[in-house]
C-alpha positions as CSV (number, residue, x, y, z in Angstrom):
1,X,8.8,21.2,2.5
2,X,9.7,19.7,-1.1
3,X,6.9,20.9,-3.8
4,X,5.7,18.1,-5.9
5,X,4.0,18.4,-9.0
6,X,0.7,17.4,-8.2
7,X,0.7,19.6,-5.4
8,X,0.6,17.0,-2.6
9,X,3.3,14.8,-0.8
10,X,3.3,11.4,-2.2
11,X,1.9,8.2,-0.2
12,X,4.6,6.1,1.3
13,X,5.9,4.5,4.3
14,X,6.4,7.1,6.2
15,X,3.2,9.2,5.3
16,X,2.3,9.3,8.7
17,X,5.1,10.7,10.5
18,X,4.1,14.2,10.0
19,X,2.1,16.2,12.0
20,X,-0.3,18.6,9.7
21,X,1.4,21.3,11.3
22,X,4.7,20.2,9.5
23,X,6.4,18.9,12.6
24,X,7.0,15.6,13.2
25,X,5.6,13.3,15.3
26,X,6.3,9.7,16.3
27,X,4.1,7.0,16.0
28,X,3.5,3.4,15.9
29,X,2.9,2.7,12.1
30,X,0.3,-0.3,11.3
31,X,2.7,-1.8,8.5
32,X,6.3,-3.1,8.9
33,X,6.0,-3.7,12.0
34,X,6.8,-6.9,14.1
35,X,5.3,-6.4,17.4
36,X,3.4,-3.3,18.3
37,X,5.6,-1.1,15.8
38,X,7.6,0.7,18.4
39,X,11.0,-0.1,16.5
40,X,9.5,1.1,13.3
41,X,8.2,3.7,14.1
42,X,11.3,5.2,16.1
43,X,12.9,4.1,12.9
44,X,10.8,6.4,10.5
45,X,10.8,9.1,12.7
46,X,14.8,9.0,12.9
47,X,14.8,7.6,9.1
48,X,16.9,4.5,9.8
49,X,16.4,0.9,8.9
50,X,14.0,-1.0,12.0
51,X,16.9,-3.5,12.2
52,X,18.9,-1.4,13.8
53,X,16.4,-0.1,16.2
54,X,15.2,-3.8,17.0
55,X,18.9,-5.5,17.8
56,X,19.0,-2.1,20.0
57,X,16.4,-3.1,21.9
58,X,17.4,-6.5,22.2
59,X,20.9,-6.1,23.0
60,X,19.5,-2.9,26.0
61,X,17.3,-5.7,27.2
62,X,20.2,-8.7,27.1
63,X,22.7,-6.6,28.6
64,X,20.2,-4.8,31.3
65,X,18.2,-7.3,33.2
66,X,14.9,-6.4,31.2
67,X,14.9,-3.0,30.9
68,X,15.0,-2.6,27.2
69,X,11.5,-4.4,27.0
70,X,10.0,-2.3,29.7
71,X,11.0,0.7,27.4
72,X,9.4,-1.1,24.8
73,X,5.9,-1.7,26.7
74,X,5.9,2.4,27.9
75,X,6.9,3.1,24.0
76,X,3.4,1.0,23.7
77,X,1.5,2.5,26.0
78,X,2.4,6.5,25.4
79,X,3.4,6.5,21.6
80,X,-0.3,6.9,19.6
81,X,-0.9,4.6,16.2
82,X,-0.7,5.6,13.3
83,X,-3.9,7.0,12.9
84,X,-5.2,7.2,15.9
85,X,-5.2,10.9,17.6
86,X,-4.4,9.4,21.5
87,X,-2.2,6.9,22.7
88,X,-3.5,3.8,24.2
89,X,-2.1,5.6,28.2
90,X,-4.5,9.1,26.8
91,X,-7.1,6.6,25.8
92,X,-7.3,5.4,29.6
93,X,-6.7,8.1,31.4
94,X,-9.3,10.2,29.8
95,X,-12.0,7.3,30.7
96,X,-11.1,7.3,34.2
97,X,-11.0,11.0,34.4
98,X,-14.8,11.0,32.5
C-alpha cells in the first residue's frame, strides 16, 4: 500500500473498493452509477472506464437472448452496496433463516 503523507489513503471514487483487510472487494458504488451500479462497480474493481463494462453487457444481452441482463439482476442481488456489510440475496436469506 502507497504511504501518503497525512497518513491515510485519500477519498475518491473508488474509496470503497477495499476491504479493511487490504483485499479488494467488489461492490455496487452509490455514485456513477446508472442503474443499480453493477457496471461501475465491476469497473472500479477491474479499474476500467463503466462504458466499457456497460456496452459489454448490452452487447452479451443483444447477442444472447437476455442473458447479459440476468447476469446483471444476480450482480444485483449477490454483489453488497457500497456501504452496506450484506448483499441484498444475504439480507433475505438471513430473515428467512431467523
Amino acid at each position: 500500500m502507497p504511504e501518503y503523507v497525512s497518513g491515510h489513503r485519500p477519498a475518491g471514487h473508488d474509496r470503497g473498493m477495499d476491504a479493511s483487510d487490504g483485499h479488494k472487494q467488489l461492490i455496487r458504488p452509490r455514485e456513477g452509477r446508472m442503474v443499480a451500479g453493477v457496471c461501475a462497480g465491476i469497473a472500479g474493481y477491474f479499474g476500467i472506464d463503466p462504458n466499457f463494462v456497460r456496452i459489454a453487457f448490452a452487447a452479451l444481452t443483444i447477442f444472447s437472448a437476455g442473458i447479459g441482463a440476468l447476469i446483471y439482476v444476480v450482480a444485483w442481488a449477490v454483489v453488497p452496496e457500497e456501504g452496506e456489510k450484506a448483499s441484498i440475496a444475504e439480507n433475505y436469506l438471513n430473515k428467512k433463516r431467523g
